[in-house]
N, C-alpha and C positions, 0 to 999 in steps of 0.2 A: 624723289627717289623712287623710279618703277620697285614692284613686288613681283619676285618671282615666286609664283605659286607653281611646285612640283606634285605630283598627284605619287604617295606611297603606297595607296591602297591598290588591294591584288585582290582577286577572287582566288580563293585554292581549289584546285582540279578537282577534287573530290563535288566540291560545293558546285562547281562548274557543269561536272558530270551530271551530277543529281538532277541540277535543272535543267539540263537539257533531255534528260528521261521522262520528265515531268511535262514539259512541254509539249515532248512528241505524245505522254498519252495522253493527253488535254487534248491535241490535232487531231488523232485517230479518235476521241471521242466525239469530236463537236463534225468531224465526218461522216462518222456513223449516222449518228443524231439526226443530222441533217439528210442523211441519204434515205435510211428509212424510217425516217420520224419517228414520233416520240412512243408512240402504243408495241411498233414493234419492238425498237431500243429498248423500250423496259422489259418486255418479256426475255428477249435476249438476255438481259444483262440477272433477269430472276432464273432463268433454267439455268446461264453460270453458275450462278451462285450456288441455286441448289445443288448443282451437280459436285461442287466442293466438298458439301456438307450433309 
């Protein structure tokens, strides 16, 4: 007697959204990163920050 297995599980949009925001700033960091390594990436990423704060 086959089993049909039915898949109920749903991601909900919000969870959906979230990761795909997450993802692209993961991309756009591991771009950066990469484009102008890592001594400038961090100086970058420390005048942001200062500049918040």
């Amino acid at each position: 007697m086959p089993m049909s297995v039915t898949s109920s599980a749903r991601i909900s949009l919000p969870l959906a959204a979230l990761s795909a925001v997450i993802a692209m700033l993961l991309a756009g960091t591991l771009a950066l990163w990469g484009y102008y390594g890592t001594a400038v990436f961090f100086e970058m990423l420390r005048a942001g920050w200062a500049a918040c704060f």
